[in-house]
C-alpha positions in Angstrom: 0.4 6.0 58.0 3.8 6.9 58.0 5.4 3.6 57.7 2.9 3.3 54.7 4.6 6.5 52.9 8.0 5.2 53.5 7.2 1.9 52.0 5.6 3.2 48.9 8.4 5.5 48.8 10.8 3.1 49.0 9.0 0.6 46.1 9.1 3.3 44.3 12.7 4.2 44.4 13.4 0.6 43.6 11.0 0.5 40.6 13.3 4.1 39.4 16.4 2.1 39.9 15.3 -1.0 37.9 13.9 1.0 35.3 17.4 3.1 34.9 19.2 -0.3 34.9 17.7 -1.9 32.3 17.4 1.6 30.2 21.3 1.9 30.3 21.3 -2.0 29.5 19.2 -1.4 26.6 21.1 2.0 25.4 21.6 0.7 22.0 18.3 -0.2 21.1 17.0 2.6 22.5 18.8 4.8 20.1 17.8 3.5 17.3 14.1 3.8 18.0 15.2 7.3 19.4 16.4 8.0 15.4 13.5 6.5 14.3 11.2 8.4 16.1 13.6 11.7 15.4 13.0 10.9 12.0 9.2 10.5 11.8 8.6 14.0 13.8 11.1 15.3 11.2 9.6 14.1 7.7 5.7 12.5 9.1 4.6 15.2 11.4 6.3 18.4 11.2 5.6 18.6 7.4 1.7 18.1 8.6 1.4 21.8 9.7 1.5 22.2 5.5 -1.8 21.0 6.0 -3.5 24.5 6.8 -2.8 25.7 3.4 -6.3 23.7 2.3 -7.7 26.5 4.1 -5.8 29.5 2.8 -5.1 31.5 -0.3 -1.8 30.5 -0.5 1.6 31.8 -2.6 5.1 30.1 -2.7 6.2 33.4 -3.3 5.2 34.5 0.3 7.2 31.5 1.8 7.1 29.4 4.3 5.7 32.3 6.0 3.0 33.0 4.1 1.6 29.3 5.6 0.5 30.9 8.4 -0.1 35.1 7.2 -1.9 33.6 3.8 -6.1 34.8 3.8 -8.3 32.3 5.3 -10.6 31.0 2.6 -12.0 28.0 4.5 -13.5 25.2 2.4 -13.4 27.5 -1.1 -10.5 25.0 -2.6 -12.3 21.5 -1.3 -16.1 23.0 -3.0 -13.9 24.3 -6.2 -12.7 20.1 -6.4 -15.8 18.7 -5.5 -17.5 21.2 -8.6 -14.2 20.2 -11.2 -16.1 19.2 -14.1 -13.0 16.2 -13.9 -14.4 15.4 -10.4 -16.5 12.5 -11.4 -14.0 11.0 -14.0 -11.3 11.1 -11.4 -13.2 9.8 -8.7 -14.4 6.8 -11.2 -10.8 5.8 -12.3 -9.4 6.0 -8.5 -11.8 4.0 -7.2 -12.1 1.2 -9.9 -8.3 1.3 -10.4 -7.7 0.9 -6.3 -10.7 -1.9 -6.4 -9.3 -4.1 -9.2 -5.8 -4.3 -7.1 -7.9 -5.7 -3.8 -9.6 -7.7 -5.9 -6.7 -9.4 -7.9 -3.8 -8.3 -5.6 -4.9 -9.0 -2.2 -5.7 -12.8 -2.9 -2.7 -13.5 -5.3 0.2 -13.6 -2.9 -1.8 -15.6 -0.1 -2.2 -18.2 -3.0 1.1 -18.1 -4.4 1.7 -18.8 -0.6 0.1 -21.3 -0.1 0.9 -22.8 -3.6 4.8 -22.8 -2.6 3.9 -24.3 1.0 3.0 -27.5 -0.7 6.1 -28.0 -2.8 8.4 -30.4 -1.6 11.7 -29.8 -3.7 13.5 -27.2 -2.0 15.4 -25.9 -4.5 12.6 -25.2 -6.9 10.6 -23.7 -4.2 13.5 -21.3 -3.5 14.1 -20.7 -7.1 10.1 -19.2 -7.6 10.2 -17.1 -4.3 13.7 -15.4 -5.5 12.2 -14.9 -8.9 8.9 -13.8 -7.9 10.0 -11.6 -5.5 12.6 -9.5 -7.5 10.6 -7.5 -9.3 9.8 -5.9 -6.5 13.3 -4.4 -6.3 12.7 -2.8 -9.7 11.8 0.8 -9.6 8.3 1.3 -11.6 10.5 3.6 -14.3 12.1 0.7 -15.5 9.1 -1.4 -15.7 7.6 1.1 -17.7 11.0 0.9 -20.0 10.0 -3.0 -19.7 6.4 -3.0 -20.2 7.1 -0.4 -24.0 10.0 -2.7 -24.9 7.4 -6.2 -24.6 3.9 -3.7 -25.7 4.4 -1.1 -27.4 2.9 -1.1 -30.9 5.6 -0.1 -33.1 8.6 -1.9 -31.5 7.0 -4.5 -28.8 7.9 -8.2 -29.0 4.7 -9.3 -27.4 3.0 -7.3 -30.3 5.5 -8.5 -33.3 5.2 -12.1 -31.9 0.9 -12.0 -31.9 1.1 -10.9 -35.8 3.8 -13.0 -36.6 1.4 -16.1 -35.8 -1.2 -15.0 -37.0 -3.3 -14.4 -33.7 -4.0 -10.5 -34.7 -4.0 -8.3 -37.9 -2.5 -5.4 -36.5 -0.4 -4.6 -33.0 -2.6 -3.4 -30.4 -2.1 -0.1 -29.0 -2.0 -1.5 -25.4 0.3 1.5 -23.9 -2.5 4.3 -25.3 -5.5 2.5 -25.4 -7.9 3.7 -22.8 -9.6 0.7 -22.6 -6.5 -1.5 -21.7 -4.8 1.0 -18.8 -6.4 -0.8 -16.1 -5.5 -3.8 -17.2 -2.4 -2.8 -18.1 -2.1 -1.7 -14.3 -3.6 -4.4 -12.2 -1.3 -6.8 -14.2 1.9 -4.7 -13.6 1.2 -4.0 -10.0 0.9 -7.6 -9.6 3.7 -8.9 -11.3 5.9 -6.6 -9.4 4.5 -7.6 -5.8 3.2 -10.6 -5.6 6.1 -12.3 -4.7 7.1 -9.7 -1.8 4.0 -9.7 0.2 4.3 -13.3 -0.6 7.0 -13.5 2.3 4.9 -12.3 4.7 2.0 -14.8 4.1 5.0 -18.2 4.3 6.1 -16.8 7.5 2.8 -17.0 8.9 2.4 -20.2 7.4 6.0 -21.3 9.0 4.5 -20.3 12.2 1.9 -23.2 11.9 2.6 -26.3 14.4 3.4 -29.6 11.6 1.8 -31.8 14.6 -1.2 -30.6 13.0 -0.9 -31.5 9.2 0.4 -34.9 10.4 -2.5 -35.8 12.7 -4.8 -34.7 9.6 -3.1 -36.5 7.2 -3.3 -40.0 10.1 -6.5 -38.9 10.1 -7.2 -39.4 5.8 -7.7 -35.4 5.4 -6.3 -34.6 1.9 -4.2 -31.9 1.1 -7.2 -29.7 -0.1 -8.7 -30.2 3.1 -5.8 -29.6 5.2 -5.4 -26.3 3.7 -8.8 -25.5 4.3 -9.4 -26.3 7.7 -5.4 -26.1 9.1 -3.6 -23.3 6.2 -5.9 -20.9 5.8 -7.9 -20.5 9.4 -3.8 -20.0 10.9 -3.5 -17.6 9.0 -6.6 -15.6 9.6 -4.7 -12.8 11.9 -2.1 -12.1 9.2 -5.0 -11.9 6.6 -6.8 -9.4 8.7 -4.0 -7.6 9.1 -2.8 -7.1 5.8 -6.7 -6.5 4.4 -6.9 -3.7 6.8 -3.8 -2.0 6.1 -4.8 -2.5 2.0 -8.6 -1.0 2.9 -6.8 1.8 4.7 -4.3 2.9 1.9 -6.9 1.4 -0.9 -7.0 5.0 -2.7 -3.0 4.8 -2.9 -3.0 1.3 -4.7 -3.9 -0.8 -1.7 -1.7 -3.7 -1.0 0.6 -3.1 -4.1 0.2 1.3 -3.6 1.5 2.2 -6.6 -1.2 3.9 -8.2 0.5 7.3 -8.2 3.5 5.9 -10.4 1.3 4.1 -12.5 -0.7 6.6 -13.3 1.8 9.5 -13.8 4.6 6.8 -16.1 1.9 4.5 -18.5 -0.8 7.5 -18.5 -0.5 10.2 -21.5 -2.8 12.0 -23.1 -4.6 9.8 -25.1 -5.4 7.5 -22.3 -6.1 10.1 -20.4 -9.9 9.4 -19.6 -9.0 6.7 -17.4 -5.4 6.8 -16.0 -6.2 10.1 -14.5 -6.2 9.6 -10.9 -6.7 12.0 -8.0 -2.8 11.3 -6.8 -1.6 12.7 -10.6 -4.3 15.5 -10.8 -3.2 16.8 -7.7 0.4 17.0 -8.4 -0.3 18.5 -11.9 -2.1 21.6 -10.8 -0.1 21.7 -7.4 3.4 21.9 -9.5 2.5 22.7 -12.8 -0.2 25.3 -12.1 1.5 26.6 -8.8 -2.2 26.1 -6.8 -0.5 24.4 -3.8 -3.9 25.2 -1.1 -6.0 23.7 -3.9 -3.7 20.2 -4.5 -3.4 20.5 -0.6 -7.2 20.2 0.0 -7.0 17.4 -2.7 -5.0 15.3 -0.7 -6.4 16.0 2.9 -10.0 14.8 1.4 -8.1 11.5 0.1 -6.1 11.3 3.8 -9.6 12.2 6.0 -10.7 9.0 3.8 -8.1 6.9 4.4 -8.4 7.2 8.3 -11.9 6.8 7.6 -11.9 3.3 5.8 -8.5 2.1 8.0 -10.8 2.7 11.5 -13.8 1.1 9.9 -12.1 -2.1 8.2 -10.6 -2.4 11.7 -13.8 -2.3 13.9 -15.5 -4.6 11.6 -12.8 -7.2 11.4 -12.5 -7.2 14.6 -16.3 -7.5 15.6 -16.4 -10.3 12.4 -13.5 -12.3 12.7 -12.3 -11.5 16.8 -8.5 -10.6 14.6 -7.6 -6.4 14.5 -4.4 -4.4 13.6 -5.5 -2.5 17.5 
């Protein structure tokens, strides 16, 4: 029994030792994720105690304080949303704004992808990933400045371009037109991300053993059918991925999340009825009213809904396709 307890003593002195080695060996790189993780508890989690205010009566003029001293009002600010006569209207044009981007977003860069995959003149293919994926480097401000110089009624060239040829009578009041904001949007998003997530899909794609396009291709399958049955089922696991995380942030904009800035630089007030999202109603009568408990109970029901959707897409992807983020 004793010569038991010295022996498990002593494995475990040795397992000690070889983990102090290889942490001083690894110093550097545990530093890093040491600043990384500093930084998270510093600007992820700490700023998550804020989060009680959707249950108080609070007043910036109390302070940071007043967070914790503010009345307790429990759900009054989440009923007072839920009864907004805006609720339903905000609601609508979150949700069919966020859908439109899976729906046009999510497939776009695994076919642009797959599109580049197949060319065979390197430089061309490295001229339309650069281009494609620059935009993505542009903050959405300046494609806003972009998207007035090219559509804006008065001044826009795509406008001036369409009369000049006769296609339309008049310029079309794309920027303040309700009816073209989502458009508008889903296009813009697009445009400005395809070619980023774009990366992510080729390097799955470079991933893929080319023993198995050649024995196809010795075997007559066509390049159609090699993407079908070799492309695409290798890069099931990445899909899954990505679709999860875009399910899980879907109310933010999904895989392109910009639905905030969108919203806040093309909406005004004309197009109001439907660039009006819960991200810009939220911050309008959290900054501009001074309600901070009610724009904080705003944004915990879209968070609680987030986890919601990201635990869900994740247990049915995996029970579906075998593939999960965890």
């Amino acid at each position: 029994m004793e010569l038991d307890t010295q022996m498990a003593g002593t494995a475990k002195s040795a397992r000690q030792s070889y983990f102090w080695k290889r942490f001083k060996k690894q110093k550097v790189l545990h530093l890093f994720v040491g600043l990384g993780i500093i930084f998270l508890l510093i600007f992820a989690y700490t700023p998550m105690f804020g989060i009680i205010m959707a249950f108080k009566d609070y007043s910036i003029s109390s302070g940071i304080k007043g967070i914790f001293t503010s009345e307790w009002v429990g759900i009054k600010h989440f009923d007072e949303f839920v009864n907004d006569y805006q609720f339903g209207t905000i609601v609508r044009n979150t949700l069919v704004l966020s859908f439109l981007k899976v729906i046009f977003a999510f497939p776009a860069p695994i076919l642009l992808a797959i599109l580049l995959n197949e060319v065979k003149h390197l430089r061309f293919k490295r001229l339309v990933q650069t281009v494609s994926y620059l935009p993505h480097f542009i903050s959405w401000v300046v494609v806003v400045g972009i998207a007035f110089s090219f559509l804006s009624a008065e001044i826009g060239l795509v406008n001036k371009a369409l009369v000049s040829l006769g296609v339309i009578d008049k310029p079309l009041d794309i920027l303040t037109n309700p009816d073209y904001f989502w458009g508008l949007a889903v296009g813009s998003a697009v445009w400005k991300e395809v070619g980023w997530w774009t990366i992510i899909f080729l390097a799955a794609i470079a991933g893929i053993n080319p023993a198995l396009y050649e024995a196809a291709q010795i075997d007559g399958a066509g390049r159609i059918a090699r993407i079908r049955h070799i492309t695409l089922p290798s890069m099931k696991g990445t899909i899954v991925v990505v679709l999860i995380l875009t399910i899980g942030s879907i109310l933010g904009g999904g895989l392109v999340g910009s639905n905030f800035e969108q919203a806040f630089l093309f909406g005004n007030s004309i197009n109001n009825p439907t660039s009006e999202i819960v991200q810009t109603y939220a911050f309008k009568v959290g900054l501009r009213d001074g309600r901070f408990s009610y724009a904080a109970a705003i944004d915990l029901i879209q968070s609680v809904i987030s986890v919601v959707l990201i635990f869900s897409s994740n247990y049915i992807a995996k029970r579906v396709s075998g593939s999960s983020l965890f």
